[in-house]
ZADO-1210 file (C-alpha; in nm, 4 decimals, padded with zeros to 6 digits):
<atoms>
<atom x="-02.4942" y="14.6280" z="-10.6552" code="UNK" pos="1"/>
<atom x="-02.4707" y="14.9806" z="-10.7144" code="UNK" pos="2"/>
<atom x="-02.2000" y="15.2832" z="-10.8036" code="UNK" pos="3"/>
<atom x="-02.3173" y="15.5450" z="-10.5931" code="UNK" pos="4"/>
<atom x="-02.5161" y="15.5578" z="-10.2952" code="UNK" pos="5"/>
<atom x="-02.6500" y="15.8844" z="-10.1277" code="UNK" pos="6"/>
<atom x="-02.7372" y="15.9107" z="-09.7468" code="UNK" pos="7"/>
<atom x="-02.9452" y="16.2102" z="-09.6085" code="UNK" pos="8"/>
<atom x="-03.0510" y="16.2297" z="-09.1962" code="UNK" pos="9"/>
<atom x="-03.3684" y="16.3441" z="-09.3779" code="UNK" pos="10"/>
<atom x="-03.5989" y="16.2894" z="-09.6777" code="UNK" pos="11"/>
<atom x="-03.4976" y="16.6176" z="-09.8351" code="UNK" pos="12"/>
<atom x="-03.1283" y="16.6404" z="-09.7806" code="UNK" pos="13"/>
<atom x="-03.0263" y="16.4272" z="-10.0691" code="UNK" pos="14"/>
<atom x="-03.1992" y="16.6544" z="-10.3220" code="UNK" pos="15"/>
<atom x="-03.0935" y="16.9926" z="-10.1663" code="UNK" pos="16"/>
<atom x="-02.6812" y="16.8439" z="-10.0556" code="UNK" pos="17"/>
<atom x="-02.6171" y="16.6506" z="-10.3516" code="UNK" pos="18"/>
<atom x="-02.8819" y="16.6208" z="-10.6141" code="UNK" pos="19"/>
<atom x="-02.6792" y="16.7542" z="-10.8793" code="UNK" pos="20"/>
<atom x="-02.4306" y="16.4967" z="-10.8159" code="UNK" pos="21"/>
<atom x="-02.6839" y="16.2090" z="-10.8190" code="UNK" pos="22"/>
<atom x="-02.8226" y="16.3349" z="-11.1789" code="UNK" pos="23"/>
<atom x="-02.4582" y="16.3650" z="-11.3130" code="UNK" pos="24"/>
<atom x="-02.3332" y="16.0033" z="-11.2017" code="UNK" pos="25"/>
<atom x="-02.7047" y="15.8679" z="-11.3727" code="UNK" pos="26"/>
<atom x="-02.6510" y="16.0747" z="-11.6658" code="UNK" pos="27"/>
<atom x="-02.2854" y="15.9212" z="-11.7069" code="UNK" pos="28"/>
<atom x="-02.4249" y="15.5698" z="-11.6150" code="UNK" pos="29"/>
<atom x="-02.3444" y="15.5194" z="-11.3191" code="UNK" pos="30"/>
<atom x="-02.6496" y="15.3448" z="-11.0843" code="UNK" pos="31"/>
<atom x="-02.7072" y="15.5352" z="-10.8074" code="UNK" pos="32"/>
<atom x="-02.9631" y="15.4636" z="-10.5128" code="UNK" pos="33"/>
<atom x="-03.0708" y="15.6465" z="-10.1896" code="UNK" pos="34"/>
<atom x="-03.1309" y="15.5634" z="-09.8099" code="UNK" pos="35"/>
<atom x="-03.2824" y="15.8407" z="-09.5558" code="UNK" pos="36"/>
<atom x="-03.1764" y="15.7802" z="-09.2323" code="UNK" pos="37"/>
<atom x="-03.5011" y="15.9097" z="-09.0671" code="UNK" pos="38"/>
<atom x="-03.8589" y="15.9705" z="-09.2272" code="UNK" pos="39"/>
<atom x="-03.8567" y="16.3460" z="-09.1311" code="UNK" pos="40"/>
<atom x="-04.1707" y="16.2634" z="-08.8556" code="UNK" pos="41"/>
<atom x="-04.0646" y="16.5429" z="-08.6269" code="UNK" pos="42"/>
<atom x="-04.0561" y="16.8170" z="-08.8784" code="UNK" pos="43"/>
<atom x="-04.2256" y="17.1121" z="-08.7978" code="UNK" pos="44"/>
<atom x="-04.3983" y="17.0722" z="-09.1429" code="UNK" pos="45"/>
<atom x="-04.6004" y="16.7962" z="-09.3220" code="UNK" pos="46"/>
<atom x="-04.6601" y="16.4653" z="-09.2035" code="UNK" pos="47"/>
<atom x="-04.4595" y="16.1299" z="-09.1896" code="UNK" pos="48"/>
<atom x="-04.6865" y="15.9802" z="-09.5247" code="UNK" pos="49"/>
<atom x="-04.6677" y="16.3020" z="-09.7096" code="UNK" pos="50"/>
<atom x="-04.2746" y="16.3528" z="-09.7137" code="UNK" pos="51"/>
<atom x="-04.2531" y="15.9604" z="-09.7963" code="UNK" pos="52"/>
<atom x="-04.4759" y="16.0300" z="-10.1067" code="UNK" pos="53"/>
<atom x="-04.2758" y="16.3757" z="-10.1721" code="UNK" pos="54"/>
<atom x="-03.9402" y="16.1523" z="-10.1206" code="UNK" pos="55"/>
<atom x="-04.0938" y="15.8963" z="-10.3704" code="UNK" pos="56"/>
<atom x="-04.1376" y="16.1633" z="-10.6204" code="UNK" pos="57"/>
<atom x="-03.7438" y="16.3450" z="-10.5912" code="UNK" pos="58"/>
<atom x="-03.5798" y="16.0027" z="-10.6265" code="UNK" pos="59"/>
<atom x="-03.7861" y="15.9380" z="-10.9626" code="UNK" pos="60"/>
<atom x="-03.6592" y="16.3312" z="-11.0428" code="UNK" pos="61"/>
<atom x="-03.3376" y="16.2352" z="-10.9531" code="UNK" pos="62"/>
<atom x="-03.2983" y="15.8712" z="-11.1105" code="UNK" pos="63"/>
<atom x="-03.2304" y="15.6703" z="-10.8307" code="UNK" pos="64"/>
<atom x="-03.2719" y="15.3204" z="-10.8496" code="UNK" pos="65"/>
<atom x="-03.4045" y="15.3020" z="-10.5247" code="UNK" pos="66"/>
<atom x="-03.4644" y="15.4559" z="-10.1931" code="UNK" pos="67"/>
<atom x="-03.5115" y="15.3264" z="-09.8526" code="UNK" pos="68"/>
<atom x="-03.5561" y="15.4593" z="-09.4987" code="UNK" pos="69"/>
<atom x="-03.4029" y="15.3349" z="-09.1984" code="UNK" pos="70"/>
<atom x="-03.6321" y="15.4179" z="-08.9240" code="UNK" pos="71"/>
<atom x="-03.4698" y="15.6066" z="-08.6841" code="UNK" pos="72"/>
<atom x="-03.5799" y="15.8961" z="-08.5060" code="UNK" pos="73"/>
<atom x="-03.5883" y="16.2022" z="-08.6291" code="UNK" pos="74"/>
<atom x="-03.4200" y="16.4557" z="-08.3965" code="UNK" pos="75"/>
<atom x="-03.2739" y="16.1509" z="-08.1929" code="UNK" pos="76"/>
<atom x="-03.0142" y="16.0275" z="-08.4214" code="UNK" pos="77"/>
<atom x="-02.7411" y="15.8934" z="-08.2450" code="UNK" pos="78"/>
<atom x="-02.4060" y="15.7655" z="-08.3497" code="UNK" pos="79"/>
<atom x="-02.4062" y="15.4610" z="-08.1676" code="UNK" pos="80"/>
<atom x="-02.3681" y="15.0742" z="-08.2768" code="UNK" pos="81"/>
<atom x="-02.7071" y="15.0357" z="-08.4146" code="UNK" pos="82"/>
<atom x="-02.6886" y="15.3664" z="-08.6798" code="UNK" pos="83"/>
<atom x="-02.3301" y="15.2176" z="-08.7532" code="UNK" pos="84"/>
<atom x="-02.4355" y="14.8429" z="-08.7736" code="UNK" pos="85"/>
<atom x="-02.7761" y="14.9585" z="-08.9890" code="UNK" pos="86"/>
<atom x="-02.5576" y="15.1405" z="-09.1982" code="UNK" pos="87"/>
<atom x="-02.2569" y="14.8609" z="-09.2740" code="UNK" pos="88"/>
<atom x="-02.6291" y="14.6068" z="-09.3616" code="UNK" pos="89"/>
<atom x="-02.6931" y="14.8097" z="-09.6340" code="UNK" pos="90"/>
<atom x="-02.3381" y="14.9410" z="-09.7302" code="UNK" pos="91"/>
<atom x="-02.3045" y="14.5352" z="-09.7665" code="UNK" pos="92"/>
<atom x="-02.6151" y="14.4700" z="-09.9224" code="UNK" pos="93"/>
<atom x="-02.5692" y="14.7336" z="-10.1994" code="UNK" pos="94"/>
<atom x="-02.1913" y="14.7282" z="-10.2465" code="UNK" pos="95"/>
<atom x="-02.1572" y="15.0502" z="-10.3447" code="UNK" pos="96"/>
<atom x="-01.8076" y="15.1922" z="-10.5159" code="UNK" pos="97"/>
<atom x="-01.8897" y="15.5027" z="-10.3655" code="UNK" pos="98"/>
<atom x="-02.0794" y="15.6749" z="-10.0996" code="UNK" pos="99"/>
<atom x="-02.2501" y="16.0040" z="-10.0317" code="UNK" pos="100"/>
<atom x="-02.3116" y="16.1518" z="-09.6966" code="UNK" pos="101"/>
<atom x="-02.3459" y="16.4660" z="-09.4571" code="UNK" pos="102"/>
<atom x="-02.0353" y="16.5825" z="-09.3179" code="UNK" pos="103"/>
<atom x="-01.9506" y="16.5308" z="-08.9565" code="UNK" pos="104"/>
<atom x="-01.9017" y="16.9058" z="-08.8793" code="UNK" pos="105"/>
<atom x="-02.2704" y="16.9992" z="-08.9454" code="UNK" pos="106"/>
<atom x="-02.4685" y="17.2522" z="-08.7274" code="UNK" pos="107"/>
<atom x="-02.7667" y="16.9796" z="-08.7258" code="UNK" pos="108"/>
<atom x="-02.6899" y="16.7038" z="-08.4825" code="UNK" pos="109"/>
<atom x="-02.8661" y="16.4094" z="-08.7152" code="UNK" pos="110"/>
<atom x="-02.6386" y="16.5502" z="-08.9830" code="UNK" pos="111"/>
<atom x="-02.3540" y="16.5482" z="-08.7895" code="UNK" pos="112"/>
<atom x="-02.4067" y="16.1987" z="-08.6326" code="UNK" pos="113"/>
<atom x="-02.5019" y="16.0794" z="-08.9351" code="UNK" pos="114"/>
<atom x="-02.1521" y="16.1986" z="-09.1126" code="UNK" pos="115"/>
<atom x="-01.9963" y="16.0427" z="-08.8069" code="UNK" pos="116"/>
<atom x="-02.1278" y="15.7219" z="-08.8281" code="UNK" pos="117"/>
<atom x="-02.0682" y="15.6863" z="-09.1756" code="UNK" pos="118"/>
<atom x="-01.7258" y="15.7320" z="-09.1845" code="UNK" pos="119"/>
<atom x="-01.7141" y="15.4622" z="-08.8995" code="UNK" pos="120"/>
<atom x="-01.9713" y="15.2216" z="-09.0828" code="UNK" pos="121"/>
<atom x="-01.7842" y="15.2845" z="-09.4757" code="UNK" pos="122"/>
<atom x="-01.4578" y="15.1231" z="-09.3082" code="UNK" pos="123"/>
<atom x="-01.5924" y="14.8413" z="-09.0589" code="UNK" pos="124"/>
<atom x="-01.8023" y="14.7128" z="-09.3601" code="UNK" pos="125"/>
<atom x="-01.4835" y="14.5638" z="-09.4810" code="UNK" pos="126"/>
<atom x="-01.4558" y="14.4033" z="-09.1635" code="UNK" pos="127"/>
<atom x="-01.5889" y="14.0539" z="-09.1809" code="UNK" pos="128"/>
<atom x="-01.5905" y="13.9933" z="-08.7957" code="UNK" pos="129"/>
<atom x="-01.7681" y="14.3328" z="-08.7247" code="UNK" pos="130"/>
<atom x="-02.1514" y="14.4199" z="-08.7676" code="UNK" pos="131"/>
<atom x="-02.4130" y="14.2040" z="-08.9292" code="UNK" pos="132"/>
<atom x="-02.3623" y="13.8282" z="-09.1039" code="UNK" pos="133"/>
<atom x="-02.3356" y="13.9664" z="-09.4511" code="UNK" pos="134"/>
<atom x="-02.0221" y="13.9359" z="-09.6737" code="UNK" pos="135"/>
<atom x="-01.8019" y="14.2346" z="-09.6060" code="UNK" pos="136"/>
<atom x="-01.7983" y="14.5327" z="-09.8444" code="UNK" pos="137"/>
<atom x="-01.5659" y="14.8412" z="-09.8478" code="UNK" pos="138"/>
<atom x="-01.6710" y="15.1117" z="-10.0623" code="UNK" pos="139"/>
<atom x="-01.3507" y="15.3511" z="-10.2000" code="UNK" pos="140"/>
<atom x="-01.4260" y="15.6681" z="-10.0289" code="UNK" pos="141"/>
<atom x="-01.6914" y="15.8944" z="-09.8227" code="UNK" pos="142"/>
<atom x="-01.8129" y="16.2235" z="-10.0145" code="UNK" pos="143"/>
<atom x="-01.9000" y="16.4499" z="-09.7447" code="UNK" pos="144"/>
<atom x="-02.1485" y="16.7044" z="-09.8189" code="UNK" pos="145"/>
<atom x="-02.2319" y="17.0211" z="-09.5693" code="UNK" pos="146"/>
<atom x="-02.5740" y="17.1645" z="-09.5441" code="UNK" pos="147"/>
<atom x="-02.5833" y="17.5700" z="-09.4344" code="UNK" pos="148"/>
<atom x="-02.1693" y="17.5670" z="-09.2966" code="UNK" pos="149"/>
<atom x="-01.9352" y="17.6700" z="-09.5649" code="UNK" pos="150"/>
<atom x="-01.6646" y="17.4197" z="-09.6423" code="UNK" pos="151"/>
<atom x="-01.3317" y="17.4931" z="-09.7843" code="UNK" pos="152"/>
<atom x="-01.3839" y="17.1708" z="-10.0463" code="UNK" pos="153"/>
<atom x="-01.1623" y="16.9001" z="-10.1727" code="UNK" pos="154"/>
<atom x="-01.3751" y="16.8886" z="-10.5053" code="UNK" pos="155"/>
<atom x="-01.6177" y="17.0347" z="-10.6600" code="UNK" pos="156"/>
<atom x="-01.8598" y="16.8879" z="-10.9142" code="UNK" pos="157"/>
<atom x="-01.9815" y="17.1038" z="-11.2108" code="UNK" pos="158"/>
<atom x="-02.3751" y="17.0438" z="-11.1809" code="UNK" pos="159"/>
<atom x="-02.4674" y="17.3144" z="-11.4122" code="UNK" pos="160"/>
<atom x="-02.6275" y="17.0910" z="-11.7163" code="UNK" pos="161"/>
<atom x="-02.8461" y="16.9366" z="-11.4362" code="UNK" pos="162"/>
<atom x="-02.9427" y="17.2218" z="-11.1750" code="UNK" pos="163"/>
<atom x="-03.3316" y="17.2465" z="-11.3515" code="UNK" pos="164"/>
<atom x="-03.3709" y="16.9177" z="-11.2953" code="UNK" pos="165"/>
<atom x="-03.1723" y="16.9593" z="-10.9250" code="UNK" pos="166"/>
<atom x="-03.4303" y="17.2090" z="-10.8003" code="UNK" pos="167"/>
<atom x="-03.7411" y="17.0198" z="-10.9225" code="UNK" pos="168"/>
<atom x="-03.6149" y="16.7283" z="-10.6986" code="UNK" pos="169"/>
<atom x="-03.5963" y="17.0236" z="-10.4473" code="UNK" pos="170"/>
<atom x="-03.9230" y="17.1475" z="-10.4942" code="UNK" pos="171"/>
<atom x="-04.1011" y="16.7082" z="-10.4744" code="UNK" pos="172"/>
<atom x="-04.0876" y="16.8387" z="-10.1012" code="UNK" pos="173"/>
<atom x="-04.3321" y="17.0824" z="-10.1656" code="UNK" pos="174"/>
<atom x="-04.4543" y="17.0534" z="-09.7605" code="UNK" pos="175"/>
<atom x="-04.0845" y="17.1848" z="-09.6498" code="UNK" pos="176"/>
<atom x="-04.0738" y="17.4787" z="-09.8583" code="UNK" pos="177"/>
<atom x="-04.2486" y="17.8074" z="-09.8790" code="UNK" pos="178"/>
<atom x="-04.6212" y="17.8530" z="-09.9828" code="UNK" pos="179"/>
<atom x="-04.7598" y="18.1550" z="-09.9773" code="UNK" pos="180"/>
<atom x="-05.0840" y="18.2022" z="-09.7630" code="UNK" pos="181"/>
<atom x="-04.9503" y="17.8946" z="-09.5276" code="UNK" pos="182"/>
<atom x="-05.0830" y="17.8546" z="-09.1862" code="UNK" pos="183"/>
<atom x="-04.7513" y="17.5687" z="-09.1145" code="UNK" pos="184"/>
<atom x="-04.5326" y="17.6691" z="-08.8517" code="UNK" pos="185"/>
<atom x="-04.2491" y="17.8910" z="-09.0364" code="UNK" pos="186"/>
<atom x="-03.9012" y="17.7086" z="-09.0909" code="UNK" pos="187"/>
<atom x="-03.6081" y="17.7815" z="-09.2196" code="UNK" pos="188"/>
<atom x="-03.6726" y="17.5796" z="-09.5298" code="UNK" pos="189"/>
<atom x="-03.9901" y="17.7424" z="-09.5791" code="UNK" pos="190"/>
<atom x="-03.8711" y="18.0768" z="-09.6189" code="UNK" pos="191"/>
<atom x="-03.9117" y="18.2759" z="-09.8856" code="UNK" pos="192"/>
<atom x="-03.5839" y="18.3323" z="-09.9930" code="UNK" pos="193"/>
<atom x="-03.4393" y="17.9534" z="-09.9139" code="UNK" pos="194"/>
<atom x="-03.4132" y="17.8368" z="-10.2683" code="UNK" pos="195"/>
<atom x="-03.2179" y="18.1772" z="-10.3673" code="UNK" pos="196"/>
<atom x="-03.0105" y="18.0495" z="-10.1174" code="UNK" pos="197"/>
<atom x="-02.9422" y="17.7220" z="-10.2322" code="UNK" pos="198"/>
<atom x="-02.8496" y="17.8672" z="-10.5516" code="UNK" pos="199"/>
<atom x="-02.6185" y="18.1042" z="-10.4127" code="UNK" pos="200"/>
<atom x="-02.4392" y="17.8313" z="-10.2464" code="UNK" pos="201"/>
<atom x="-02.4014" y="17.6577" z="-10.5753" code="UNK" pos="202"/>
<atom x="-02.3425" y="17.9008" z="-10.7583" code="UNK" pos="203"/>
<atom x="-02.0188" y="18.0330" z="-10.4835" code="UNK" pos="204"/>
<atom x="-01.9082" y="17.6640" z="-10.5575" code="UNK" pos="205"/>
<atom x="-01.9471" y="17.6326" z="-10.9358" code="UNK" pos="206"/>
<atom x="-01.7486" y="17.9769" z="-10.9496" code="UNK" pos="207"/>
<atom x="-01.4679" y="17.8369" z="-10.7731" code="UNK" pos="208"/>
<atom x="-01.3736" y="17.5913" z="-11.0783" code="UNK" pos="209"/>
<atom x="-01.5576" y="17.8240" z="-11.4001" code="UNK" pos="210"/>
<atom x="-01.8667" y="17.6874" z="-11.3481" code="UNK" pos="211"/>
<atom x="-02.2048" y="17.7816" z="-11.3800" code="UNK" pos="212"/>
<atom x="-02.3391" y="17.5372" z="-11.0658" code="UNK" pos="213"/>
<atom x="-02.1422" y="17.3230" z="-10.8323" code="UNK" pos="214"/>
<atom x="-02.1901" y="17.0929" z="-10.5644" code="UNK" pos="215"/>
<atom x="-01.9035" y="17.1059" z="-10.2720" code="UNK" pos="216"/>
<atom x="-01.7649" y="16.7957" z="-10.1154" code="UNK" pos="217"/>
<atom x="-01.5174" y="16.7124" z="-09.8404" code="UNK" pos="218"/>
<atom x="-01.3114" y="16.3794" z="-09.9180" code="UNK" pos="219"/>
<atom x="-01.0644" y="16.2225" z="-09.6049" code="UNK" pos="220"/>
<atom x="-00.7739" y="16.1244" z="-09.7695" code="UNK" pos="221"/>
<atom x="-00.6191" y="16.1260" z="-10.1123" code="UNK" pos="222"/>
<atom x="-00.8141" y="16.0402" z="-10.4490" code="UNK" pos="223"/>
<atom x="-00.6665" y="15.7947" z="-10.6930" code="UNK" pos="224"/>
<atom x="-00.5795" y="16.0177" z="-11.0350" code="UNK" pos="225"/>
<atom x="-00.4495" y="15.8434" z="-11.3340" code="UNK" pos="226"/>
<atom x="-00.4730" y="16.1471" z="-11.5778" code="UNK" pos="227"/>
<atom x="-00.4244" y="16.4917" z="-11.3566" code="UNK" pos="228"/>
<atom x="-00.5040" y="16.6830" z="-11.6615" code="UNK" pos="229"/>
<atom x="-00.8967" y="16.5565" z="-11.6306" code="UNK" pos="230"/>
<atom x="-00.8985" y="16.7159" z="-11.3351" code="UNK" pos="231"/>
<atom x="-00.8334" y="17.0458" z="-11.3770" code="UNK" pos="232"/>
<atom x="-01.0149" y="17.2856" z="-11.5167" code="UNK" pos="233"/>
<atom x="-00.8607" y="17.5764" z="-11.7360" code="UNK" pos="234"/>
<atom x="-01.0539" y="17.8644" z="-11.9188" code="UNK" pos="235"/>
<atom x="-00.7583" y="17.8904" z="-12.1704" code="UNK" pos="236"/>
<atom x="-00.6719" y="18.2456" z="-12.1260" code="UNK" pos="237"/>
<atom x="-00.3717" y="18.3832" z="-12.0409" code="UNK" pos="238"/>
<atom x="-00.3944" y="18.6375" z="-11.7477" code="UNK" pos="239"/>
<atom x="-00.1530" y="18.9457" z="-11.7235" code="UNK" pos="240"/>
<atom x="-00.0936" y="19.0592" z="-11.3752" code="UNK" pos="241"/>
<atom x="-00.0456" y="19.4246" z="-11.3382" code="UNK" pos="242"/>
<atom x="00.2491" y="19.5452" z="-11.1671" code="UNK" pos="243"/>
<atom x="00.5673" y="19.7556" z="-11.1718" code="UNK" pos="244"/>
</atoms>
């Protein structure tokens, strides 16, 4: 078993979506473990063993217990029967609490797809008569995570003790990002200014609960709360409005 488990269309999308949140849940405990949908094979840059090895290297940055790729093609990703009955197996072979995913409005159709058919596969794996001859498993929720679209979030986590440790994960995919004096086909990713960007984003989302850093997620439905006051945030000032 495991508490959390993260999903990414592609070897880097765990790190740069919701690395923060993977290194907060280990440093509070929590197991955590990772499964890439595709190996990244028809990226523009580096080559199918080299973003396994850089993948290797970001989960050991990032603490998870494991990490596993599903095999399906990059670029191709469909949400069909076998992405949803691949992903209940190993929703019911981990038994997660929680899962971690892209969100199904993404720009990126193996994001989007892959948000889609999580949200499908999180439910049916509860579903003892649906999918693949394994006991049935139904984790509590789906935290959706978006990639370049902005989100208008239903929380935010404060990754701000961990966002070092956040962009080193980022940076194990050292053939996705910019290098100077490169002769690789220029990506977005690989951009000179793409980790700025990335901390931008975190940083719009950390500001929007006092935060240094934050990590924006989408949930569907309501979260259990036993003690509302934990989750609100409060700088303990008392603002005066001007006015007549």
């Amino acid at each position: 078993m495991v508490d959390v488990l993260f999903f990414g269309p592609h070897p880097d999308d765990i790190e740069i979506c919701a690395g923060g949140l993977a290194l907060v849940m280990r440093s509070q405990g929590y197991s955590t473990g990772g499964v890439d949908i595709t190996a990244g094979e028809s990226g523009s840059r580096g080559s199918s063993r080299q973003r396994a090895l850089e993948a290797a290297q970001g989960s050991e940055l990032l603490g998870l217990s494991f990490r596993e790729c599903l095999g399906f093609p990059d670029g191709s990703v469909q949400a069909d029967l076998a992405l949803r009955d691949a992903l209940i197996a190993v929703i019911r072979r981990h038994r997660p609490r929680l899962v971690v995913g892209p969100a199904a409005l993404d720009h990126h159709p193996d994001h989007s797809r892959t948000g889609q058919a999580l949200k499908e596969a999180r439910f049916l794996a509860g579903c003892a008569r649906i999918g693949p001859d394994l006991p049935p498993w139904r984790p509590g929720r789906v935290l959706s995570y978006p990639s370049r679209e902005y989100i208008i979030p239903s929380l935010v986590v404060d990754v701000s003790a961990v966002y070092e440790r956040k962009l080193a994960a980022i940076r194990a995919h050292a053939s996705q990002l910019f290098a100077a004096g490169s002769t690789e086909p220029p990506t977005a990713i690989a951009s000179a200014g793409f980790l700025a960007s990335i901390e931008a984003r975190d940083r719009h989302a950390g500001a929007q609960i006092g935060a240094t850093f934050g990590e924006a997620f989408v949930v569907d439905g309501p979260l259990a709360v036993q003690d509302p006051m934990a989750a609100v945030r409060d700088s303990g000032q008392v603002v005066v409005s001007g006015g007549g």
